[in-house]
C-alpha positions in Angstrom: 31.7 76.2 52.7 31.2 74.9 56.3 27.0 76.1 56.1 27.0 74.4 52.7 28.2 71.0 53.9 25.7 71.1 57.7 23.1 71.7 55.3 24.0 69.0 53.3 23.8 66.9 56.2 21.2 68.4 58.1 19.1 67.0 54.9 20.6 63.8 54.6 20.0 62.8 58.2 15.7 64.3 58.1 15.7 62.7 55.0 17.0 59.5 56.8 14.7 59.4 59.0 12.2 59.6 56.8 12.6 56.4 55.1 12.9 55.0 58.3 9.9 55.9 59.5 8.0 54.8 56.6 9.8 51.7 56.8 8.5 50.7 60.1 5.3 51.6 59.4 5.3 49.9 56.3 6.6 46.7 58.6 3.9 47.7 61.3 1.1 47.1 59.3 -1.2 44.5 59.6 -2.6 41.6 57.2 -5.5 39.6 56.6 -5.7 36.4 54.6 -9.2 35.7 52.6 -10.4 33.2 50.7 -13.9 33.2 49.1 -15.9 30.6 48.9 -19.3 30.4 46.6 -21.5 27.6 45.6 -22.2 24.2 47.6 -20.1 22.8 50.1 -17.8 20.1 49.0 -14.9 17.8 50.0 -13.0 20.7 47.9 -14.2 23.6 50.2 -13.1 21.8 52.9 -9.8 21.3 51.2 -9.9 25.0 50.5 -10.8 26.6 53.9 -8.6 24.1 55.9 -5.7 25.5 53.4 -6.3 29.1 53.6 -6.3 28.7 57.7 -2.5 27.2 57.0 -1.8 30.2 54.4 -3.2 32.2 57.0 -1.0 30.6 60.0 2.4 31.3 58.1 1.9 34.8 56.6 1.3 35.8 60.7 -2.7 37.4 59.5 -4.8 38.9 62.0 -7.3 36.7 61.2 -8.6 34.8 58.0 -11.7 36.4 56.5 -14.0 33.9 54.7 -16.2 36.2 52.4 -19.4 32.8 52.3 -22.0 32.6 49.8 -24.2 29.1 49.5 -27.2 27.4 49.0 -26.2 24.6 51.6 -24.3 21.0 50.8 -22.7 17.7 52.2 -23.0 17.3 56.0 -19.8 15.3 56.5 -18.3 18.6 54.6 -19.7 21.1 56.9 -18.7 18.8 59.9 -15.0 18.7 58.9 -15.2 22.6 58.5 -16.7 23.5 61.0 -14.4 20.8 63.3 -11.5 23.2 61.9 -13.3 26.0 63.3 -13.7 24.8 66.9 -10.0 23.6 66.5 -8.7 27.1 65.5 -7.6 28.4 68.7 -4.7 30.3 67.3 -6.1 32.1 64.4 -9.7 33.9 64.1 -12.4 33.2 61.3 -14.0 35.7 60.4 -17.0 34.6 58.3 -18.8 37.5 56.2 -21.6 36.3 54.5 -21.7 38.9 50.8 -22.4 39.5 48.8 -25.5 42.0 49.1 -28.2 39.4 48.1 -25.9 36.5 49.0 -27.1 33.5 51.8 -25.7 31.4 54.1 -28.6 28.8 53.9 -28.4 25.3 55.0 -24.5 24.3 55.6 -23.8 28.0 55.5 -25.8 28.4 58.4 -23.6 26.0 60.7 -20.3 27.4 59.1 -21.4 31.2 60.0 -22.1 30.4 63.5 -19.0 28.3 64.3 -16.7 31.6 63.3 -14.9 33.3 65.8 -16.4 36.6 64.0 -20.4 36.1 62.4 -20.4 38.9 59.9 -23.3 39.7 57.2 -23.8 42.3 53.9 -27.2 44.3 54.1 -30.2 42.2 52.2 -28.6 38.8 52.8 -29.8 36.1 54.8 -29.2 33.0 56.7 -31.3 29.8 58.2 -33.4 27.1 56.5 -30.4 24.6 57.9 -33.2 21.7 57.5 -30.6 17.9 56.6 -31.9 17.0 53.6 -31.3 13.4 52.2 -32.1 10.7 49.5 -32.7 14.4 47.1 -35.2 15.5 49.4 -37.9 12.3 49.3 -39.1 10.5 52.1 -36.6 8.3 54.1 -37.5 6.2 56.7 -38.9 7.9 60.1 -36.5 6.5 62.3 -33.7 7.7 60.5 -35.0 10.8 59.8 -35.8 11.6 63.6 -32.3 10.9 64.3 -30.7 13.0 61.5 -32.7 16.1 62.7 -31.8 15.4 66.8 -28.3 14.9 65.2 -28.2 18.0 63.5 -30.2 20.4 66.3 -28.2 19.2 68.9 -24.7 19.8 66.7 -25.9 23.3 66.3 -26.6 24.1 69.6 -23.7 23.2 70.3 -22.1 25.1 68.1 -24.1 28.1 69.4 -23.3 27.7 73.1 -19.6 27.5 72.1 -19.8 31.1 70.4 -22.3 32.7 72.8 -25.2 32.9 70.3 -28.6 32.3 70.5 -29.0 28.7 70.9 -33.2 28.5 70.3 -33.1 29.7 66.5 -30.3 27.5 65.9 -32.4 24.5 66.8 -35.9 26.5 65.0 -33.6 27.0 61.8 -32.9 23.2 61.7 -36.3 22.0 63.2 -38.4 24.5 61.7 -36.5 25.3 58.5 -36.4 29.1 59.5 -34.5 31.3 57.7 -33.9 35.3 58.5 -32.6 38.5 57.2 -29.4 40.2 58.5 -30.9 42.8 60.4 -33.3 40.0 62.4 -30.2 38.0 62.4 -28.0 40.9 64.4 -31.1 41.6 66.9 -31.2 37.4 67.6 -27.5 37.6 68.4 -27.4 35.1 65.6 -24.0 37.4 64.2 -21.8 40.2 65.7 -22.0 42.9 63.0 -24.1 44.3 59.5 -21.2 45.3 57.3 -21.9 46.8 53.5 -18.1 45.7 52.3 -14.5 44.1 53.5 -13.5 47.8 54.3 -16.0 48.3 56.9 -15.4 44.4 58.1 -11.9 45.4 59.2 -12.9 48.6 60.6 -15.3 47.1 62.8 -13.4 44.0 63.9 -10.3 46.1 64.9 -10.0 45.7 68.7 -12.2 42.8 69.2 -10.8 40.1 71.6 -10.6 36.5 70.1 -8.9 33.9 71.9 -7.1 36.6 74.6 -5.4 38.2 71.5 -6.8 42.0 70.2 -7.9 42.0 66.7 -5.8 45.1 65.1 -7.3 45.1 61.5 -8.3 48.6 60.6 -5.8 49.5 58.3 -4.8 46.0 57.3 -4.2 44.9 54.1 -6.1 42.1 52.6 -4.2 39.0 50.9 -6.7 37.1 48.8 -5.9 33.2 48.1 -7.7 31.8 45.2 -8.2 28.1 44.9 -5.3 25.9 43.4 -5.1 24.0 40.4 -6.2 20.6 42.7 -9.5 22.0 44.4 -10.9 23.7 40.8 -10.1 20.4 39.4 -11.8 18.8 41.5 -15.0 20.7 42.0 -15.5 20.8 38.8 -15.4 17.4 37.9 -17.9 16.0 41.2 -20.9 18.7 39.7 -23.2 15.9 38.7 -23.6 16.7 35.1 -19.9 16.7 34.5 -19.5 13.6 36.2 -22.9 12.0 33.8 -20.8 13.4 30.4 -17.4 12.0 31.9 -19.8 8.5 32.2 -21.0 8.7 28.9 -17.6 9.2 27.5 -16.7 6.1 29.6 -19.4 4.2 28.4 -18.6 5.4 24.8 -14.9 5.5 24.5 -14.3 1.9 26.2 -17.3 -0.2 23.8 -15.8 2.0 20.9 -12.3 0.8 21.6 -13.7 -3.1 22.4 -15.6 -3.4 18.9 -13.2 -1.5 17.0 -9.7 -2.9 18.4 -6.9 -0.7 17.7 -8.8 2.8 17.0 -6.9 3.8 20.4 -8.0 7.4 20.7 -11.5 6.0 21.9 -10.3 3.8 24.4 -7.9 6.5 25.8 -10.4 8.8 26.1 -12.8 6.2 27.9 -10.0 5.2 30.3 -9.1 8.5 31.3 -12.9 9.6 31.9 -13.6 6.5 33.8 -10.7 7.3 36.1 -11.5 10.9 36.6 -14.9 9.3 37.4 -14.5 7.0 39.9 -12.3 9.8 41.5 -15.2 12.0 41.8 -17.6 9.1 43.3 -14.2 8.8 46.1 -15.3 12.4 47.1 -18.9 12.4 46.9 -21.8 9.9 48.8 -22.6 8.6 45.2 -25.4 6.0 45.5 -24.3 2.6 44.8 -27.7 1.0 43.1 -27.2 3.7 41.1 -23.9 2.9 40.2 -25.0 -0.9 39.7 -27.6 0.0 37.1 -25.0 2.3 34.6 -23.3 -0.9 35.0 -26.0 -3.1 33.7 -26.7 -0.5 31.2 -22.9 -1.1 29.7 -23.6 -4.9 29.8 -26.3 -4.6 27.9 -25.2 -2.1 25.5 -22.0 -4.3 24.6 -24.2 -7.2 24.2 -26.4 -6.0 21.7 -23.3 -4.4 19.8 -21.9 -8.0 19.2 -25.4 -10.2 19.1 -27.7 -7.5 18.0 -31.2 -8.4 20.1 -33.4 -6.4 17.5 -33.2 -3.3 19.8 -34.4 -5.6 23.4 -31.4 -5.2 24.5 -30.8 -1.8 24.2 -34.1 -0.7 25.5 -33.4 -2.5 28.5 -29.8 -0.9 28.9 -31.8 2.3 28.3 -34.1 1.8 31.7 -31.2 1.0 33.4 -29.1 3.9 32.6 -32.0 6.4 33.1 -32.7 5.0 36.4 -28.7 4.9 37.2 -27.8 8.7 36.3 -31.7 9.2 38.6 -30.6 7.3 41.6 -26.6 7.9 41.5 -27.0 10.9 42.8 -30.3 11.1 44.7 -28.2 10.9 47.9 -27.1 14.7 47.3 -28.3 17.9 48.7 -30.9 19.4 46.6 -28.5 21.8 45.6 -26.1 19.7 44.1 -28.9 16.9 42.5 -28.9 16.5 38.9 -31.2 18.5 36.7 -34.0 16.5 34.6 -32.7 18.7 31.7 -29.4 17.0 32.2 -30.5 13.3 32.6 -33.2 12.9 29.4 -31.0 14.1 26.9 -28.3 11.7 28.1 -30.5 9.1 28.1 -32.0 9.6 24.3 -28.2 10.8 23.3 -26.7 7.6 24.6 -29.6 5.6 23.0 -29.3 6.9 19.8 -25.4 6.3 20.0 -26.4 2.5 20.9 -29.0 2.2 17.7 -26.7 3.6 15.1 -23.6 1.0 16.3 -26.0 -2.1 15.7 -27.6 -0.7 12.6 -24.9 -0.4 11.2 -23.5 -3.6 12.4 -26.8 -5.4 10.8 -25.9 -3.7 7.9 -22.2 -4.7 7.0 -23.7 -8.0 7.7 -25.7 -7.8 4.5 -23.4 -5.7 2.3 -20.7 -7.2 -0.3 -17.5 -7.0 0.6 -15.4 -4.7 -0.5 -11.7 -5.7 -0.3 -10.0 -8.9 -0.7 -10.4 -11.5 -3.7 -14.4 -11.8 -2.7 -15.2 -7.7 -3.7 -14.2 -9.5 -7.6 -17.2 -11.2 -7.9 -19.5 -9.2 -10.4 -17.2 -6.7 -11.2 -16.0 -5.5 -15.2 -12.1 -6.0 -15.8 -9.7 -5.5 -18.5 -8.0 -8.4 -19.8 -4.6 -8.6 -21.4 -3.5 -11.9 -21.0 -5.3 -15.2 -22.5 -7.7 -17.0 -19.9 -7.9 -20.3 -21.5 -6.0 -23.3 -20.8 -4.6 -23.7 -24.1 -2.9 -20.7 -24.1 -2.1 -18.6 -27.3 -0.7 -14.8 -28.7 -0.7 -12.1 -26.2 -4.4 -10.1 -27.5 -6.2 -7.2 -26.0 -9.9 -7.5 -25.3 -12.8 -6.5 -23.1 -15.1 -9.0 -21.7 -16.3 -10.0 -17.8 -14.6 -11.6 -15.5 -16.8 -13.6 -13.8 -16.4 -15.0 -10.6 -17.7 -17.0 -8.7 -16.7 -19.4 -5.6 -16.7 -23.4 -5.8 -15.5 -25.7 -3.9 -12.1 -27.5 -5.6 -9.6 -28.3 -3.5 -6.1 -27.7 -4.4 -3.3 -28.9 -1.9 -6.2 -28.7 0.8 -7.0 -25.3 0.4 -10.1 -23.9 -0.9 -9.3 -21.8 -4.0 -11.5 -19.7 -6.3 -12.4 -19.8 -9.7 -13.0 -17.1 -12.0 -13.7 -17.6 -15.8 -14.1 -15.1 -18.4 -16.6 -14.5 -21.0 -15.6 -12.5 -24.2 -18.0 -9.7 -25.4 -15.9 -8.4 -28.3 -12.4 -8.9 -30.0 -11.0 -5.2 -30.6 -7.5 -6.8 -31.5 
């Protein structure tokens, strides 16, 4: 009985220690926060990255691993990020440009090199970090010259803060250069060639960032999507959403003015206008261009209530073409607005325009059809004697006629109607 109940134990304890093992091991083990971030570069990818460094900051990570994959965008954007890079003494960035075909062109190119850690998948690329404004025409010279010693000199920078090469930074933003990953590892543009996250962590693990040891081989990743907020919001500031949010505007708010009390309309336009002159907040939107979709409304509402014989709306037309060209001219090229986009707007509002004042010119020549005036020229039944002398109650058919003339009865114009008997079937 004695051997039963020490083996018994005996178990219990091994057993105990066991669990206890695996707990601490369990504790022991590392994480690492990761956001992704694909398309252009946005007020809400600032929003995002500057949020995932917080998330990042309060779950304790080894580092925040920002998997980057864009075709460039907004210079104050990338400034702000890569601001919260340089700033981020406490926590490593790890950038990892993927996937396997992906790029980190333009904007992508500053945000990679301002990372603690400059990772890249096989067959991606990075470079061509040329500023781009007015959508890529030609500004003036002097401004120009500046924007590119601007942008050279903030890249060096940015290079001689992370010990990389310093003379392709300013080649990729004089010279529009852009290279592959392999020719990117030999520069000491990044630190490593990594086919997946797996391999990221593996080869990471026991790098020194900031006097603190990276410990990230067997770390577990915690990905952090976007909120509700940030998808909002870059969804609505992609050009052609903002141009159908105007049109709605432009449609709901005249629909709601020449039809008073439909309400839906007017809601709709209200809301739409709001959401987009919160867009514009967040994006360099082009104020000419603004002005013009302005005039175009003008115009537009004036031809709905004094129709012009279509002047009018050809010129609100024009202005509304050139608006939705020049509203967002100011973008990168990445984020400009497609010609597909912009001349079916135009010939859609158009169109929307012509129908209100046709048929506005044509109400104005059709009979009316309620009140006492819709009587005029219409068959009725009549029951009841229409002459002044009066007489026995009869059924007939006849016309009434009716017409208006102008007899005064206590100072109120009234109409007259008289009857004309076709047949007796009494």
């Amino acid at each position: 009985m004695a051997k039963h109940v020490f083996l018994i134990l005996l178990f219990t304890f091994v057993a105990s220690a066991g669990v206890a093992q695996s707990n601490t091991a369990d504790s022991s083990r590392k994480n690492v926060t990761m956001i992704s971030v694909e398309g252009s570069i946005s007020p809400p990818t600032t929003n995002y990255i500057n949020r995932g460094i917080r998330e990042a900051k309060k779950a304790n990570a080894e580092c925040l691993l920002i998997q980057l994959d864009t075709p460039g965008g907004l210079l104050e954007s990338t400034k702000s990020i890569v601001q919260s890079f340089l700033d981020s003494d406490d926590m490593p960035i790890v950038v990892y440009v993927a996937p396997e075909g992906g790029r980190a062109a333009s904007a992508g190119t500053f945000i990679t090199m301002a990372s603690h850690v400059a990772v890249m998948a096989p067959t991606t690329t990075i470079g061509a970090a040329s500023p781009v404004q007015m959508g890529g025409g030609q500004t003036d010279s002097v401004m120009q010259k500046k924007l590119f010693n601007y942008s050279e000199s903030f890249i060096e920078s940015i290079a001689n803060r992370r010990n990389r090469n310093a003379d392709w930074a300013r080649s990729a933003v004089r010279e529009g250069k852009a290279i592959t990953a392999e020719k990117a590892l030999e520069l000491n543009v990044i630190d490593f060639i990594a086919p997946n996250r797996t391999d990221v962590l593996r080869k990471i693990d026991g790098r020194v960032v900031n006097g603190d040891t990276l410990n990230t081989r067997n770390a577990t990743i915690s990905k952090l999507p976007t909120n509700l907020a940030e998808s909002l919001l870059s969804f609505i500031i992609r050009p052609e959403v903002m141009l159908i949010l105007t049109m709605i505007a432009i449609y709901g708010i005249i629909g709601e003015v020449t039809n008073p009390g439909t309400i839906i309309p007017g809601v709709a336009g209200v809301i739409a206008l709001i959401l987009v002159l919160y867009a514009s907040s967040a994006m360099p939107i082009n104020i000419a261009g603004f002005a013009l979709i302005g005039l175009a409304i003008v115009l537009f509402t004036a031809e709905a209530f004094t129709p012009a014989f279509g002047v009018l709306i050809a010129g609100g037309s024009v202005s509304f073409f050139l608006g939705a060209l020049m509203l967002f001219q100011d973008l990168p090229e990445s984020m400009e607005l497609s010609w597909a986009w912009l001349i079916p707007a135009t010939i859609l509002t158009t169109l929307f325009f012509a129908w209100i004042v046709t048929e506005g010119v044509r109400v104005q020549f059709t009979s009316n059809q309620t009140g006492k005036e819709s009587m005029i020229g219409k068959h009725a039944e009549v029951i009841e004697p229409v002459t002044a002398e009066g007489g026995t109650r009869f059924r007939q058919r006849g016309i009434l006629e009716c017409c208006q003339r102008k007899e005064y009865s206590r100072r109120k114009m009234v109409q007259s109607c008289f009857y004309r008997r076709t047949h007796n079937n009494s």
